[in-house]
SEBA-857229 format. One record per residue (C-alpha): residue in one letter; x, y, z. Coordinates in steps of 0.5 Angstrom, whole numbers. Example, Ala and Ser with C-alpha at 12.3 -4.5 7.8 and 13.67 -1.06 7.14 Angstrom:
% residues 2
  tiro      u      v      w
     A     25     -9     16
     S     27     -2     14
This chain:
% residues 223
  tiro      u      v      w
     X     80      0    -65
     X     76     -6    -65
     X     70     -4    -62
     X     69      2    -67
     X     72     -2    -73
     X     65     -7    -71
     X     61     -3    -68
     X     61      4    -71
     X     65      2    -78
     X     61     -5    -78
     X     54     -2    -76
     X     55      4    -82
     X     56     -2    -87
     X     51     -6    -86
     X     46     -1    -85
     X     48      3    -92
     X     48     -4    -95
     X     41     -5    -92
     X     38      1    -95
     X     42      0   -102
     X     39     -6   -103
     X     32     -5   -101
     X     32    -10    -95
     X     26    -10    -91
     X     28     -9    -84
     X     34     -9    -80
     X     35     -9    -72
     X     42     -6    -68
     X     43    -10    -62
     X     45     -5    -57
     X     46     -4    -49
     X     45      0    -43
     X     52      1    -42
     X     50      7    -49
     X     47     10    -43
     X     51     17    -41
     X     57     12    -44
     X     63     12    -39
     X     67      6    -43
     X     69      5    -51
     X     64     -1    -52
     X     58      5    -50
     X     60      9    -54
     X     62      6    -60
     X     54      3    -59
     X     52     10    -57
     X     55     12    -64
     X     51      6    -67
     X     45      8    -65
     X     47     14    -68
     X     48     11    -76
     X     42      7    -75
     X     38     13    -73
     X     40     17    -78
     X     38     12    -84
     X     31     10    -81
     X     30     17    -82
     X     32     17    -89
     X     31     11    -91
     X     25     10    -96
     X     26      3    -97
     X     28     -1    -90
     X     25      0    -84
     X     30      0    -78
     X     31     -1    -70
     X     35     -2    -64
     X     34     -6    -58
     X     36     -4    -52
     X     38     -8    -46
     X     43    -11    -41
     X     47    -17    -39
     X     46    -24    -43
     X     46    -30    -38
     X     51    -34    -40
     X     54    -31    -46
     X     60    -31    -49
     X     65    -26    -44
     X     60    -26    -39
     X     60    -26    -32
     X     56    -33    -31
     X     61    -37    -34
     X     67    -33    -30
     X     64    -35    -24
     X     62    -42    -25
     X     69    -43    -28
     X     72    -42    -22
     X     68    -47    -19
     X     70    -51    -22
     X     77    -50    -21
     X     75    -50    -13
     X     77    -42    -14
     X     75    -36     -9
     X     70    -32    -13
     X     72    -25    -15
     X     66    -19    -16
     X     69    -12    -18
     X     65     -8    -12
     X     61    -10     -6
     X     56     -6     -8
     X     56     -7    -16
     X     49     -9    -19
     X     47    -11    -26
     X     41    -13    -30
     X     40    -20    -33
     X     35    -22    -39
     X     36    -30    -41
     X     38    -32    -48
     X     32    -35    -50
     X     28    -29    -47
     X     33    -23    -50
     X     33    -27    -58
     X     25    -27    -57
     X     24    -21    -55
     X     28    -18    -61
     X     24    -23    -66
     X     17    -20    -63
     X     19    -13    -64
     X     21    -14    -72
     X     13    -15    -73
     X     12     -8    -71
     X     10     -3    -76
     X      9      4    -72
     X     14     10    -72
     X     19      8    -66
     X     26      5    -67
     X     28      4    -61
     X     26      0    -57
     X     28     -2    -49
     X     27     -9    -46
     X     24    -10    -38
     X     30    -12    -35
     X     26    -13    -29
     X     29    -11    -23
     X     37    -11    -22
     X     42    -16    -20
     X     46    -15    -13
     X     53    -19    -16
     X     55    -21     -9
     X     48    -24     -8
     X     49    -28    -15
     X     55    -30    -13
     X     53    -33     -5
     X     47    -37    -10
     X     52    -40    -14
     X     56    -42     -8
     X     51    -45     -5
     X     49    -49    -12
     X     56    -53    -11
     X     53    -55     -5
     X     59    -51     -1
     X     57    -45      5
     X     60    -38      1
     X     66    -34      6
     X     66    -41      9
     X     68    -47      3
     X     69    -41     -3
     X     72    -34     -2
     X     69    -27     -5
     X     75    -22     -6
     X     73    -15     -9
     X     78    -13    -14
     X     75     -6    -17
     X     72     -3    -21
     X     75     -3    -29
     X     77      4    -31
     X     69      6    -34
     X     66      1    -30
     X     59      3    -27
     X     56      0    -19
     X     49      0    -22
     X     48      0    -29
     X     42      5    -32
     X     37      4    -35
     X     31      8    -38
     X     25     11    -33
     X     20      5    -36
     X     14     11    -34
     X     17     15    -40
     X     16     11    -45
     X     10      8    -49
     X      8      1    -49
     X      7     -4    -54
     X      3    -10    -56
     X      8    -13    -51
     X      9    -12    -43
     X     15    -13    -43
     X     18     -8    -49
     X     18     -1    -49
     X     18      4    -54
     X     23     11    -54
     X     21     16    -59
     X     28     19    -60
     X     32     23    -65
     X     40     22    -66
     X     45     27    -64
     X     50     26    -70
     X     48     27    -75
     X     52     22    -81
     X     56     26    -84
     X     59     28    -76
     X     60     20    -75
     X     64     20    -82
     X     69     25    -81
     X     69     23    -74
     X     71     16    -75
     X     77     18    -81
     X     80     22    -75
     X     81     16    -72
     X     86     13    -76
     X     90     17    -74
     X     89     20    -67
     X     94     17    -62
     X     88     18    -55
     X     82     13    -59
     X     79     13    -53
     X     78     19    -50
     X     77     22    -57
     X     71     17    -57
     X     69     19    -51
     X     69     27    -51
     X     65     26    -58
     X     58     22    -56
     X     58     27    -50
């Protein structure tokens, strides 16, 4: 409920109030997890890509776009810190998957790249960041290991404890050969078109007040 109250009620207000009162531009934040979304965060930021989509094409006024991109280093909820609190608490590490991947992108680098693409004035609203290459978890994990100056599996454990219900072993991502570039090697654009209209998005989003399965109710909507 929270994440469709912020992220699709939240998006809604504040793209209608931005077209209401002639603000100049606005940018979503988005992810990769709106990619063939498996989860209610995914989704509910697939149906936020949607609103901001539909305005961009009616608006005269503002000027809208998304960037698109993974895991933050070291935010809030994020995998680094977990990790690194358990050292801390002299804690064996646990990973979801052995096998599990994920791409990352730093603080400073995913808030000036998101700046950079305000100053472009072309037809495109979405926009994917370079990710660089994937992440394999269990190596960030031996790496960190390693950093407090003790051996992984010797001095600190690494338990494997599963996947999360929607959860993914490798993130995707969009093919970079099949977007256009811009003035900036690391940001690509994707001309792209919504798959729900507002008026879609609205009714969808009263029915879930009172729905009694929300998430798979999301789920099947953004399919």
């Amino acid at each position: 409920i929270q994440a469709i109250n912020t992220n699709c009620i939240g998006t809604y207000n504040v793209a209608y109030y931005c077209n209401k009162y002639k603000v100049k531009k606005m940018v979503l934040i988005s992810t990769d997890k709106a990619i063939n979304p498996l989860n209610v965060m995914g989704a509910s930021k697939k149906i936020a890509e949607d609103i901001v989509l539909n305005f961009s094409k009616s608006s005269s006024c503002c000027k809208y776009s998304i960037v698109r991109f993974g895991n933050v280093f070291n935010s809030n909820g994020s995998l680094i810190p977990i990790l690194l609190n358990q050292l801390d608490k002299k804690c064996d590490l646990t990973i979801t998957h052995k096998d599990a991947t994920r791409y990352f992108i730093s603080i400073s680098d995913a808030i000036s790249l998101i700046l950079y693409t305000l100053s472009f004035d072309d037809n495109n609203v979405m926009y994917v960041l370079d990710m660089g290459k994937q992440i394999k978890i269990q190596q960030l994990a031996e790496e960190l290991i390693k950093q407090y100056n003790m051996i992984p599996y010797k001095d600190v454990k690494i338990n494997y404890i599963g996947l999360r219900k929607g959860e993914k072993i490798v993130e995707e991502i969009l093919d970079y050969n099949n977007m256009l570039k811009t003035k900036d090697k690391h940001i690509y654009a994707m001309p792209c078109g919504y798959t729900k209209s507002i008026e879609e998005i609205l009714d969808f989003l009263k029915k879930c007040k009172k729905s009694k399965n929300i998430k798979n109710d999301i789920l099947n909507f953004v399919k």
